[in-house]
FIGU-913185 format. One record per residue: x, y, z of N, C-alpha, C in turn; residue in one letter. Coordinates in pm, 1 decimal, m for minus. Example, Ala and Ser with C-alpha at 12.3 -4.5 7.8 and 13.67 -1.06 7.14 Angstrom:
<sites>
[[1319.0 m569.0 780.0] [1230.0 m450.0 780.0] [1320.0 m330.0 780.0] 'A']
[[1285.0 m225.0 708.0] [1367.0 m106.0 714.0] [1290.0 3.0 787.0] 'S']
</sites>
This chain:
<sites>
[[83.3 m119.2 0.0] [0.0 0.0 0.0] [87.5 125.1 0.0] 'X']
[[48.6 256.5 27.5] [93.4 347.1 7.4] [153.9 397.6 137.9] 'X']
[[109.4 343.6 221.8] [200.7 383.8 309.5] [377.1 275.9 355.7] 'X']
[[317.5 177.5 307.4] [468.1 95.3 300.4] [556.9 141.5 204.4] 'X']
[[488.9 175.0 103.7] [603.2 203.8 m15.2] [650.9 358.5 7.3] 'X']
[[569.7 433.2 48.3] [654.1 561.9 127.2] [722.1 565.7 233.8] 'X']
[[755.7 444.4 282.5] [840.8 436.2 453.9] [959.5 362.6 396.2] 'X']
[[979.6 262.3 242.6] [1048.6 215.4 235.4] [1132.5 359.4 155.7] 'X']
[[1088.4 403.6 97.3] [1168.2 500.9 m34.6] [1199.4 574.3 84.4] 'X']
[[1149.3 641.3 154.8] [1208.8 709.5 272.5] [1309.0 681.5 392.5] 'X']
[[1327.9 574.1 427.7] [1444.9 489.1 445.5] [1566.1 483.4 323.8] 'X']
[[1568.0 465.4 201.7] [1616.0 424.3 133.7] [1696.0 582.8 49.0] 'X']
[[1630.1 674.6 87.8] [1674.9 791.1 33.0] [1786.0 843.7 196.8] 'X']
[[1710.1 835.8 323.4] [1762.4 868.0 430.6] [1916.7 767.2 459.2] 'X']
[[1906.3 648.9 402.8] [2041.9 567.7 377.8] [2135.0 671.2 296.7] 'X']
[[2074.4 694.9 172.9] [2148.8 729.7 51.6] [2239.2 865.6 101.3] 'X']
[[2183.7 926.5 154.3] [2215.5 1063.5 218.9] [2277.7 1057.0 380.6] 'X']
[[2278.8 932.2 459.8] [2370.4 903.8 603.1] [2262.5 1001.2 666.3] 'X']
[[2158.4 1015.4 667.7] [2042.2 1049.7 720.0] [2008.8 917.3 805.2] 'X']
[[1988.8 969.9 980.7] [1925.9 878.0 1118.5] [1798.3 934.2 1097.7] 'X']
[[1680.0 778.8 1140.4] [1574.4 876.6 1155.8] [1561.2 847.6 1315.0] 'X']
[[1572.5 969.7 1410.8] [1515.7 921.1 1554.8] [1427.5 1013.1 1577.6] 'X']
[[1306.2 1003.0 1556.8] [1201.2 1017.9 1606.3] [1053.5 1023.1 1545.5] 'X']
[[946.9 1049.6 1612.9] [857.3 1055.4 1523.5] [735.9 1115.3 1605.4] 'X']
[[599.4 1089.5 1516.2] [477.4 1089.1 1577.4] [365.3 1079.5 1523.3] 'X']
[[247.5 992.1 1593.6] [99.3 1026.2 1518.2] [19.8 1013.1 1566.1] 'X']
[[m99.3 1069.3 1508.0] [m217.3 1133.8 1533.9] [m287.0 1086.1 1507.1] 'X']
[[m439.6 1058.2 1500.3] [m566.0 1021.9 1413.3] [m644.7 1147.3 1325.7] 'X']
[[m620.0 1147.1 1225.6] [m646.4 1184.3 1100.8] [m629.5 1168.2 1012.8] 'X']
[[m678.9 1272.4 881.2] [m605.4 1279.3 762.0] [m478.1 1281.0 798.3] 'X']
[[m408.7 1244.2 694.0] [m281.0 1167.2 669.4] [m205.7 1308.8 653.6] 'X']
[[m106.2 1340.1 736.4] [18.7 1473.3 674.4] [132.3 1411.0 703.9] 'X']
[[222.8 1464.1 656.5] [330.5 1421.9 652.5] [458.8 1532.7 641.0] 'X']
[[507.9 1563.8 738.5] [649.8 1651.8 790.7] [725.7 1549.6 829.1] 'X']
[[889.5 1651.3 781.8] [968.4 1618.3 792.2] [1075.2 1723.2 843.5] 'X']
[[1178.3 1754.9 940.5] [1225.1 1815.5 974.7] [1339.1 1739.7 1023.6] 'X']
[[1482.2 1827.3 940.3] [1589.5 1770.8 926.5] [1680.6 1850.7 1004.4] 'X']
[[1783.9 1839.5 1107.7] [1878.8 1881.1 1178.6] [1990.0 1825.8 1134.1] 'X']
[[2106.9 1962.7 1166.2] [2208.8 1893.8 1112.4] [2340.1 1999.7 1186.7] 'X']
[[2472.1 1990.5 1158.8] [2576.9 2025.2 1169.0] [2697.5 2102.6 1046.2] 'X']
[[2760.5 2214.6 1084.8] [2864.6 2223.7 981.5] [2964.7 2285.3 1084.4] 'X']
[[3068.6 2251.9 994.3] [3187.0 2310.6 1088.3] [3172.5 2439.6 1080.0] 'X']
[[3231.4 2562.9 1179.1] [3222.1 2681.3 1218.3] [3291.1 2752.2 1123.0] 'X']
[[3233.9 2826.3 1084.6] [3286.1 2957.7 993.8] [3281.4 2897.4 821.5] 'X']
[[3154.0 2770.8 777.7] [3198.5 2755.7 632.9] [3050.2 2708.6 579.4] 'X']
[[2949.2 2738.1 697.5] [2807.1 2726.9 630.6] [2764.1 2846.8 551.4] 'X']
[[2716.5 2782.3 379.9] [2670.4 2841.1 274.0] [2567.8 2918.7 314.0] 'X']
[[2588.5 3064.6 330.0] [2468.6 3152.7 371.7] [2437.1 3263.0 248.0] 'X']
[[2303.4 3296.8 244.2] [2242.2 3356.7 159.4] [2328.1 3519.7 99.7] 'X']
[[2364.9 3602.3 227.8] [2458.4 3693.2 238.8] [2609.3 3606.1 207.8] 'X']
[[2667.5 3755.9 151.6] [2822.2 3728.5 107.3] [2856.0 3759.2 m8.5] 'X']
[[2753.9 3759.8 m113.4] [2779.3 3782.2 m234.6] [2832.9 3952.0 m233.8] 'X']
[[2913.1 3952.9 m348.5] [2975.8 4087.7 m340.4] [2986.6 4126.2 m473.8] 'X']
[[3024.0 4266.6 m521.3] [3012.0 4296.5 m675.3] [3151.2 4222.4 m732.7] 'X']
[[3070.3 4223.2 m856.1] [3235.3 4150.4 m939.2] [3188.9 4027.9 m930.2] 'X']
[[3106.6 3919.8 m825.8] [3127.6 3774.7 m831.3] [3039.5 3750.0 m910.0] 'X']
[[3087.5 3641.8 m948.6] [3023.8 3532.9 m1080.4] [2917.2 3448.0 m1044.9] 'X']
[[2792.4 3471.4 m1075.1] [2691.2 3376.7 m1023.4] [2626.9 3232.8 m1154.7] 'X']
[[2656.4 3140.2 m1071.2] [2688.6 2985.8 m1131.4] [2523.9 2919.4 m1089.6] 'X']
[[2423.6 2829.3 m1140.5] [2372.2 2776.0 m1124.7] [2399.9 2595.3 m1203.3] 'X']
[[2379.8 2492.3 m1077.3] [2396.5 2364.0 m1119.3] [2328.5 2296.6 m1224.3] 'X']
[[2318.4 2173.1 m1289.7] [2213.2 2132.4 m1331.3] [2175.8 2172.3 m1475.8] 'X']
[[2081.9 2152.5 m1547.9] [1951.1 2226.5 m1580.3] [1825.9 2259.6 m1516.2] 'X']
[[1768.8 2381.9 m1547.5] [1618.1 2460.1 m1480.1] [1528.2 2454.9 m1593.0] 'X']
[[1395.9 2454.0 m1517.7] [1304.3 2450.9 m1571.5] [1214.7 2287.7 m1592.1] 'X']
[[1300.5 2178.8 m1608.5] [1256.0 2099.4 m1594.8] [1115.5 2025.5 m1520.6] 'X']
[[1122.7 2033.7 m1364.5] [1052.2 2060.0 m1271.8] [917.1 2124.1 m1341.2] 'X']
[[909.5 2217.2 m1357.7] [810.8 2290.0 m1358.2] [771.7 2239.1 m1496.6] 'X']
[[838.6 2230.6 m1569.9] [765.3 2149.6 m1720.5] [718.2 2016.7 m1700.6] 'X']
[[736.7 1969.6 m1579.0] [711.6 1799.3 m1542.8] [562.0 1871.1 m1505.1] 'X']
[[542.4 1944.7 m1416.9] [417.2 1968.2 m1395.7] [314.9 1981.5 m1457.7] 'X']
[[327.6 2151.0 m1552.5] [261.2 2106.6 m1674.3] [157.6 2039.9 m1732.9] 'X']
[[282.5 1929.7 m1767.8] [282.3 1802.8 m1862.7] [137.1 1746.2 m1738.6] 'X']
[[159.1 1714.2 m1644.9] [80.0 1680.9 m1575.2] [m61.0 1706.0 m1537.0] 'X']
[[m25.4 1854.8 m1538.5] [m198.5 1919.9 m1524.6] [m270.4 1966.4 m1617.8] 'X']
[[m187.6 1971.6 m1768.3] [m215.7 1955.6 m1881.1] [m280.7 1805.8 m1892.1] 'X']
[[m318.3 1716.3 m1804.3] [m354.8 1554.7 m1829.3] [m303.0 1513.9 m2013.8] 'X']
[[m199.6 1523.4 m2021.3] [m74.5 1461.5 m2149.9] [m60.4 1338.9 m2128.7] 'X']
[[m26.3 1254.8 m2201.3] [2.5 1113.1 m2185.8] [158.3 1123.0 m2183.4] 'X']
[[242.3 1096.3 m2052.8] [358.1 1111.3 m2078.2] [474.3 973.1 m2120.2] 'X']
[[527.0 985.5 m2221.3] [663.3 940.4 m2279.4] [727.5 1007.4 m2345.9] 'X']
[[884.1 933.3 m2286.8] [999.2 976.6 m2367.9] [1054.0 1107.2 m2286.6] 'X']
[[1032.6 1256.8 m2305.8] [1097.2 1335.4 m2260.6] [998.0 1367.8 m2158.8] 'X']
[[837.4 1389.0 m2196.8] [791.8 1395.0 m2051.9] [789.0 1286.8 m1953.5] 'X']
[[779.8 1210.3 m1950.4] [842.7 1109.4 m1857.3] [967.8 1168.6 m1726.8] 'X']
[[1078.9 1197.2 m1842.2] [1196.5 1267.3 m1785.5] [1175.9 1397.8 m1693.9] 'X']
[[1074.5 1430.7 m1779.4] [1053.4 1624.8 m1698.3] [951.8 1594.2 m1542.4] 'X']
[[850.6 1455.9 m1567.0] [778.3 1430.3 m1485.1] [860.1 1348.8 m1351.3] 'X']
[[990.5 1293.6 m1415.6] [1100.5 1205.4 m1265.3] [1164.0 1349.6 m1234.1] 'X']
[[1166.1 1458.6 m1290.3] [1280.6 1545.8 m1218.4] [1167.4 1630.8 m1134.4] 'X']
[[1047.5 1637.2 m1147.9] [989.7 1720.3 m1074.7] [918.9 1617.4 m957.4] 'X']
[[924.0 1456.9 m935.2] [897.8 1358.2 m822.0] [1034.9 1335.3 m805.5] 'X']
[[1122.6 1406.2 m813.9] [1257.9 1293.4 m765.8] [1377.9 1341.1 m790.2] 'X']
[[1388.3 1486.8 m762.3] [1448.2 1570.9 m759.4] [1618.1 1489.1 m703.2] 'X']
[[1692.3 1595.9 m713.7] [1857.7 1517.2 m707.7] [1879.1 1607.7 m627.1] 'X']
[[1928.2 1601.3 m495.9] [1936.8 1732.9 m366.7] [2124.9 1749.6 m408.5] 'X']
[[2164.3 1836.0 m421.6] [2323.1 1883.3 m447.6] [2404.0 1870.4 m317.3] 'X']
[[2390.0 1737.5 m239.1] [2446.5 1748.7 m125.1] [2594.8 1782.3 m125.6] 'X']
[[2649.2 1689.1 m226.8] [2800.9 1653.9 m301.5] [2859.1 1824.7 m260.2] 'X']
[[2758.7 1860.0 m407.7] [2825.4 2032.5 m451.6] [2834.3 2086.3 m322.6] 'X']
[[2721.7 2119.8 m260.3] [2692.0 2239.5 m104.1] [2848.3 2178.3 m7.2] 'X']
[[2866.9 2077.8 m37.7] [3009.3 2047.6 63.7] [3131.4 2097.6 m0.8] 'X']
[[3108.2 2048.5 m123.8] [3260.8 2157.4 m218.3] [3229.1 2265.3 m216.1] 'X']
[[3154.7 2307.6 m217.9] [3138.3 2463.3 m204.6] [3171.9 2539.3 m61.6] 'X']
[[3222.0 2460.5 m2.2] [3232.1 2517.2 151.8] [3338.5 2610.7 115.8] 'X']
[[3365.4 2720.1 194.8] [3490.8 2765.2 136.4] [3532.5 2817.7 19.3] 'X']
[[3459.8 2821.7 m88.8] [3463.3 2841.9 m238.7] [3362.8 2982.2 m250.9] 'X']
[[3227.3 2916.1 m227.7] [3142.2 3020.4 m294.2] [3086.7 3104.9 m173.4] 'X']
[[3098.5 3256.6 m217.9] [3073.3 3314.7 m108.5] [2902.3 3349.4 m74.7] 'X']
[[2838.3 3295.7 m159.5] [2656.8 3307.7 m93.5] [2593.3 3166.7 m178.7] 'X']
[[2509.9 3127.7 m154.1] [2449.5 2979.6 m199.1] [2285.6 2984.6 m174.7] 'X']
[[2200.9 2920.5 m223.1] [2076.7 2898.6 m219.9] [2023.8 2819.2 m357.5] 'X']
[[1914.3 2729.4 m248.7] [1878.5 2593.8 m326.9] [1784.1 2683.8 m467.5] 'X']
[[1729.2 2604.5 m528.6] [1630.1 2707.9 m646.3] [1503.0 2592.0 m623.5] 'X']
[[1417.6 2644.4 m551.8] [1266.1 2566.2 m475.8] [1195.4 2679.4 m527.5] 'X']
[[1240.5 2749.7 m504.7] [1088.4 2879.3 m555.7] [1099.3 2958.3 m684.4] 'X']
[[1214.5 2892.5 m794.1] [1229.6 2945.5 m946.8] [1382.9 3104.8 m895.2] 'X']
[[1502.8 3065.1 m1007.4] [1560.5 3129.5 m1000.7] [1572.4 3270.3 m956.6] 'X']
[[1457.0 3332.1 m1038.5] [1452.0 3472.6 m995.5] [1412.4 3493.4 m856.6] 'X']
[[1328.0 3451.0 m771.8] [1296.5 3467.3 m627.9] [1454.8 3378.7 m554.4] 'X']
[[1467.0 3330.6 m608.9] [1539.9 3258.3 m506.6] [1727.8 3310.7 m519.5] 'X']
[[1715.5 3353.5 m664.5] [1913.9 3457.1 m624.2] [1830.2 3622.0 m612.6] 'X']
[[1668.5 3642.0 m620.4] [1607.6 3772.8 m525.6] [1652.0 3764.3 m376.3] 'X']
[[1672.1 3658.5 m306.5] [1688.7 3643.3 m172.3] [1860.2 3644.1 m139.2] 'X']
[[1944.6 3602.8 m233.6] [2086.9 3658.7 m240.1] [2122.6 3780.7 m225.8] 'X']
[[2071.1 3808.6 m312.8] [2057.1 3961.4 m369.8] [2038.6 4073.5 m270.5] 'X']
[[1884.1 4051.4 m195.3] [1853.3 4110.5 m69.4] [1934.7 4074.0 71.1] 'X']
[[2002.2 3920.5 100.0] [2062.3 3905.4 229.6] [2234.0 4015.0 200.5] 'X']
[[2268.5 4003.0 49.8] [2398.1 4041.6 40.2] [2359.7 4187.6 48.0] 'X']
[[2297.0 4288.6 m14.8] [2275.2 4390.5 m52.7] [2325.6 4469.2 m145.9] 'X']
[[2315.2 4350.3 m264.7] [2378.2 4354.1 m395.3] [2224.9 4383.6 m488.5] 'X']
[[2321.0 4387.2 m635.6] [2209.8 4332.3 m763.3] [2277.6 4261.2 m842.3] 'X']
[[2211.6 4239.9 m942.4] [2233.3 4122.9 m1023.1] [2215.6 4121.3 m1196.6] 'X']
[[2294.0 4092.6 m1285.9] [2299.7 4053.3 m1397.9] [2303.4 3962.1 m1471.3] 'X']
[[2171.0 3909.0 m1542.9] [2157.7 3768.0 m1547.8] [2127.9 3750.4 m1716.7] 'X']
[[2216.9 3658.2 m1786.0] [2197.8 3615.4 m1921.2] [2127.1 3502.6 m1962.6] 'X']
[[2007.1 3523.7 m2022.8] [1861.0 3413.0 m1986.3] [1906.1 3293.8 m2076.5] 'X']
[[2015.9 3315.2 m2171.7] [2048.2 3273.8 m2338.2] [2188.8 3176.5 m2263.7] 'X']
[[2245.5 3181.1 m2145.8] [2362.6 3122.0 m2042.7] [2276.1 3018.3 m1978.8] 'X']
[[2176.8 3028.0 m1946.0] [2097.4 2944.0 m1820.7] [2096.0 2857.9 m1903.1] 'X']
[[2144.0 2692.3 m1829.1] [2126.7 2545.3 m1887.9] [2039.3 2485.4 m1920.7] 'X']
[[1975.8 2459.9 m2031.0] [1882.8 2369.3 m2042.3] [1856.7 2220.9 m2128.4] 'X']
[[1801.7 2173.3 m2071.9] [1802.3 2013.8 m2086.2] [1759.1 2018.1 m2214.7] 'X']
[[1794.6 1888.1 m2330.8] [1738.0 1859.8 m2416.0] [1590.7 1799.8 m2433.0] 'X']
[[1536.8 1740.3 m2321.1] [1411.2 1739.5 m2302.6] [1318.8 1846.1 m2301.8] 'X']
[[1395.4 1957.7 m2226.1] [1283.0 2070.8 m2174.9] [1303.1 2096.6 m2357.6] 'X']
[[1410.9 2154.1 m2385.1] [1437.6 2239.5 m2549.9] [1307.1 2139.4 m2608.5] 'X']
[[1329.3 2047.8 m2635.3] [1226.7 1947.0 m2738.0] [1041.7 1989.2 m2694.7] 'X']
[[1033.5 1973.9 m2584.6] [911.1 1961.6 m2509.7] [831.0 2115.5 m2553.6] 'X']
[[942.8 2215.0 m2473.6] [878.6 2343.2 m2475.1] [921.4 2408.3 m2627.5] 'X']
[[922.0 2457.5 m2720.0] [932.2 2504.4 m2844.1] [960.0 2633.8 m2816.7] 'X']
[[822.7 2690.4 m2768.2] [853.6 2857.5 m2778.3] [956.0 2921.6 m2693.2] 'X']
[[991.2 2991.1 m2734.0] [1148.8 3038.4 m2651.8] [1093.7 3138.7 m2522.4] 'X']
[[1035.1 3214.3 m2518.4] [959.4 3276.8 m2418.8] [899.3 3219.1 m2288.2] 'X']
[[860.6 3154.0 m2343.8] [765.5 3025.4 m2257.4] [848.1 2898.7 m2164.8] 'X']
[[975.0 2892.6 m2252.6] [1118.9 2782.0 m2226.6] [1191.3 2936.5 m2065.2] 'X']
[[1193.7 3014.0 m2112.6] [1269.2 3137.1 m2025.4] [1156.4 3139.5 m1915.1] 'X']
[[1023.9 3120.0 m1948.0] [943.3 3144.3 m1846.6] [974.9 3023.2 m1679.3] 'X']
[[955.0 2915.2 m1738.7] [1001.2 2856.9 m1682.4] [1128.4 2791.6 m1642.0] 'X']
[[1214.1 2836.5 m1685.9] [1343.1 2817.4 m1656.5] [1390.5 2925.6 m1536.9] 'X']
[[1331.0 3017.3 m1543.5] [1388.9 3168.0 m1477.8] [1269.5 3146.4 m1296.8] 'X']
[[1124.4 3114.4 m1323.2] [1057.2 3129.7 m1215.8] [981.0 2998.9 m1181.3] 'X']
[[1026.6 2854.2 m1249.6] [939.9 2764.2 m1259.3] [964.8 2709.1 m1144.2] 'X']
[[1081.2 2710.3 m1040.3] [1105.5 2609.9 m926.1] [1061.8 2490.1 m920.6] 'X']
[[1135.4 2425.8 m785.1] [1099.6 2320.0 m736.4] [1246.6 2220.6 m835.9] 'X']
[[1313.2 2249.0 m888.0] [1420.3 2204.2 m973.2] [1522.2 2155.5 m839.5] 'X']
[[1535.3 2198.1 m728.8] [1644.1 2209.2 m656.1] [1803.7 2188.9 m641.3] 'X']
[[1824.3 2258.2 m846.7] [1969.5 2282.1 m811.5] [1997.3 2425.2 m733.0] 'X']
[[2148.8 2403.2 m750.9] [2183.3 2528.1 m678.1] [2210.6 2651.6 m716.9] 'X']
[[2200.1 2757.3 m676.9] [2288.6 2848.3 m757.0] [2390.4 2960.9 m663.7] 'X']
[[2484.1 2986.8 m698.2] [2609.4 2998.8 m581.5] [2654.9 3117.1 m648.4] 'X']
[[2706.2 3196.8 m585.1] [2784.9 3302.8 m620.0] [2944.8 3280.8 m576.1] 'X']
[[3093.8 3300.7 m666.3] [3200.8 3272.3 m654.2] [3281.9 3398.2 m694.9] 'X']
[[3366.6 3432.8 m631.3] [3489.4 3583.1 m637.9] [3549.0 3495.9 m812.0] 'X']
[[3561.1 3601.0 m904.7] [3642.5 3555.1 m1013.9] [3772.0 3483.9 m1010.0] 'X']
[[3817.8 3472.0 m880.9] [3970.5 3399.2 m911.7] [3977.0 3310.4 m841.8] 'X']
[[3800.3 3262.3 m831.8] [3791.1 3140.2 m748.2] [3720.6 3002.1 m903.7] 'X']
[[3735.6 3092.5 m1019.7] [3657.3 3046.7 m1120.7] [3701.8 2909.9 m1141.1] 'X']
[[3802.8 2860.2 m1125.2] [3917.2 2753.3 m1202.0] [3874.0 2618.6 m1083.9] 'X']
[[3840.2 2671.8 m951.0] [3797.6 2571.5 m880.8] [3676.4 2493.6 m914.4] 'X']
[[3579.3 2620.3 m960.4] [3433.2 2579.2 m980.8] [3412.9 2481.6 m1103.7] 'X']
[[3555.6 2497.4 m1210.2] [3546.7 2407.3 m1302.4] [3615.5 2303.0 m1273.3] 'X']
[[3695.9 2280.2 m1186.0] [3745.0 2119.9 m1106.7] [3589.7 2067.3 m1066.9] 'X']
[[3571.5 2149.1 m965.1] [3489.1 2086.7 m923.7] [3347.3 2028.0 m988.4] 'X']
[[3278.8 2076.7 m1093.6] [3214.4 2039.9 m1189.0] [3245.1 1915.7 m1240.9] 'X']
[[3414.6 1901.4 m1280.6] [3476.5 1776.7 m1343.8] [3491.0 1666.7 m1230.3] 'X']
[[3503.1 1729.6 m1127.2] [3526.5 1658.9 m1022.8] [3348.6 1532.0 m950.7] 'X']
[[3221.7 1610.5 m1024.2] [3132.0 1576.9 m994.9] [3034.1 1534.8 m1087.4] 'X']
[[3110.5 1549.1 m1237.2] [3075.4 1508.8 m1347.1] [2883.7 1589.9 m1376.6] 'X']
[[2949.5 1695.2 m1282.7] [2813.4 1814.4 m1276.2] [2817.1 1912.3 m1369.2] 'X']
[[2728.8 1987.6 m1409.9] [2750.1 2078.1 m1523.7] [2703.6 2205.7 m1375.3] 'X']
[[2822.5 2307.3 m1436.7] [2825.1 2444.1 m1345.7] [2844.6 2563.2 m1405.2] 'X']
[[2728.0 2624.4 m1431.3] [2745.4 2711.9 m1538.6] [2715.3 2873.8 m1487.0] 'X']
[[2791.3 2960.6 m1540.2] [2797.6 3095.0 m1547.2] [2667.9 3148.8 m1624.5] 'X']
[[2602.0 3260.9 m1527.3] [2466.7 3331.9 m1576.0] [2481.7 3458.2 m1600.2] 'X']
[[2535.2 3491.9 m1481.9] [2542.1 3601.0 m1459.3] [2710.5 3645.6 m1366.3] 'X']
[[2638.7 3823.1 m1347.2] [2730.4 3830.1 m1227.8] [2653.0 3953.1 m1158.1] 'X']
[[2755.0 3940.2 m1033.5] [2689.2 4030.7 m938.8] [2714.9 4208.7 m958.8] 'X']
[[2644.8 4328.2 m928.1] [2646.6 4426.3 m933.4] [2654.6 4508.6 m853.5] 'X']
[[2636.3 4601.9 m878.9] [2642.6 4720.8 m791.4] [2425.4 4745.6 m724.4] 'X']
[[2406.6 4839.8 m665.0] [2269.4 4839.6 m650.1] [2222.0 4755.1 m577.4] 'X']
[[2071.7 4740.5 m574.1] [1960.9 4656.9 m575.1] [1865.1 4552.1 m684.0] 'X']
[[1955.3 4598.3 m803.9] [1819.5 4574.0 m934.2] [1868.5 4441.6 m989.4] 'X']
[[1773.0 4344.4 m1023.9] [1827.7 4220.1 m1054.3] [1754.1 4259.8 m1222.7] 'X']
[[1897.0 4213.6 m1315.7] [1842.3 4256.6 m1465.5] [1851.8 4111.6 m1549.1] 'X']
[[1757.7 4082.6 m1593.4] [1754.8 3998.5 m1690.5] [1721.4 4014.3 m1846.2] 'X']
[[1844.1 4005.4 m1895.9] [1825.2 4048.8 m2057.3] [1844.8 4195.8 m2062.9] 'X']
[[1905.7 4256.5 m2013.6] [1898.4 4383.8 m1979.9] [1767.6 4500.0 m1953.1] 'X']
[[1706.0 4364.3 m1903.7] [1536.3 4493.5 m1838.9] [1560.1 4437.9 m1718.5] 'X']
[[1504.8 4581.4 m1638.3] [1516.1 4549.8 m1491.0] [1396.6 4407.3 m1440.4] 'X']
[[1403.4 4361.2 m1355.2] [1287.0 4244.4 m1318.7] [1256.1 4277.8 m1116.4] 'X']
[[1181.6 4245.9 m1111.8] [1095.0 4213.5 m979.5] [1131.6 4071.2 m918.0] 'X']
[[1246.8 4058.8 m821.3] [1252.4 3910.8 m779.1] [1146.1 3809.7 m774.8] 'X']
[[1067.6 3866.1 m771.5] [888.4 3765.1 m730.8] [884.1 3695.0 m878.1] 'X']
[[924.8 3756.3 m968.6] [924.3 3606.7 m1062.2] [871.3 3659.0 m1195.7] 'X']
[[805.2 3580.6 m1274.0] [731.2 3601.9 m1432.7] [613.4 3593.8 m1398.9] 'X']
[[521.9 3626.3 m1481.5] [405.5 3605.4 m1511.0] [366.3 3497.1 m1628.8] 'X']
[[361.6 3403.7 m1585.7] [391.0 3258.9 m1686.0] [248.4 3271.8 m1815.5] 'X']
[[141.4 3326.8 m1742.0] [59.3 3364.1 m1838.5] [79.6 3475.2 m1955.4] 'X']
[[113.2 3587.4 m1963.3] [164.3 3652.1 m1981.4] [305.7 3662.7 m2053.9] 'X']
[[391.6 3567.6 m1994.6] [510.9 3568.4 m2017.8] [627.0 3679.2 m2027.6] 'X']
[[574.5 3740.4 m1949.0] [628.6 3889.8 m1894.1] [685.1 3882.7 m1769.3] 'X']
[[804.1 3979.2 m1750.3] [826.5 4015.8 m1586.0] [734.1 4072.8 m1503.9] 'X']
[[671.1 4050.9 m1411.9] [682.6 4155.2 m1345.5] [724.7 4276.0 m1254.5] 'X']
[[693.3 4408.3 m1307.0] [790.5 4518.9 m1235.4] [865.3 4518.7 m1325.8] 'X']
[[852.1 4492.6 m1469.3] [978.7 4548.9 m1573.5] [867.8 4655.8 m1640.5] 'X']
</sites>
């Protein structure tokens, strides 16, 4: 049933990751389900949102957009094969960057997962550092699935830029830290790619129009606040 096969994958992911589970609890009701994870880093090298500074090079992992095209595909009721299939495992079964967030200790000076779509989520860099941002939409990685799936190029940026739930990373690095970020890529057989970089200001620019961290208007396919 459904609850065995969610206690086993949940064990089996909590192995994969040296994740203990001690503790728990329940209730009589509808069925919820939390999870709350504690943890440790050594002093002075946890990836915090602040740090980014002008001049640094901002890198996101992966390909984006995926995720959010798995959805879609989904609530569009599509019959999925072949590439939606693919877009539909990356948005149930996401790949957490534990690897990277540990090489990155020491390397990149601000970090944050991408759960709520690029633009909100290096918006929250942006605001902890008290920087802005310059971002090349035509740099951001994308999968040969999403390219095939999504056609229109607008619509591919829409969700690539605000679609979340993708949970790679995207990190900001000082330029003469660049040569590491490409070991380490090789080192993780990860793709780590250059978007942007950081600025002077408050204004996060994409394509050279100013944007509103809060994201796109996917209907629309517009910024909003540009």
């Amino acid at each position: 049933d459904f609850l065995s096969g969610f206690s086993e994958q949940l064990l089996a992911l909590a192995k994969q990751h040296d994740v203990q589970l001690i503790g728990g609890d329940t209730v009589r009701g509808p069925l919820a389900i939390t999870l709350q994870i504690l943890g440790t880093v050594p002093a002075e090298s946890a990836l915090k949102r602040s740090g980014a500074s002008v001049g640094d090079l901002i890198f996101v992992s992966g390909t984006l957009g995926d995720a959010a095209a798995g959805l879609a595909t989904i609530l569009a009721g599509e019959t999925a094969s072949g590439d939606g299939r693919y877009l539909i495992e990356r948005l149930n079964r996401p790949s957490p960057r534990v690897n990277l967030g540990l090489a990155l200790r020491g390397v990149a000076s601000a970090a944050i997962d991408l759960s709520d779509g690029l633009l909100a989520d290096l918006g929250h860099i942006l605001e902890q550092s008290g920087v802005g941002a310059v971002v090349d939409s035509k740099k951001i990685p994308c999968s040969d699935e999403l390219l095939r799936t999504v056609v229109d190029q607008q619509q591919r940026v829409a969700l690539m830029v605000a679609g979340g739930d993708d949970y790679e990373l995207c990190f900001t690095v000082s330029p003469s830290r660049a040569d590491v970020i490409n070991q380490i890529s090789t080192d993780l057989s990860l793709p780590l790619v250059q978007i942007g970089r950081i600025g002077e200001g408050s204004e996060l620019l994409l394509d050279g129009e100013r944007i509103s961290p809060k994201g796109f208007d996917h209907f629309k396919g517009k910024a909003h606040g540009s």
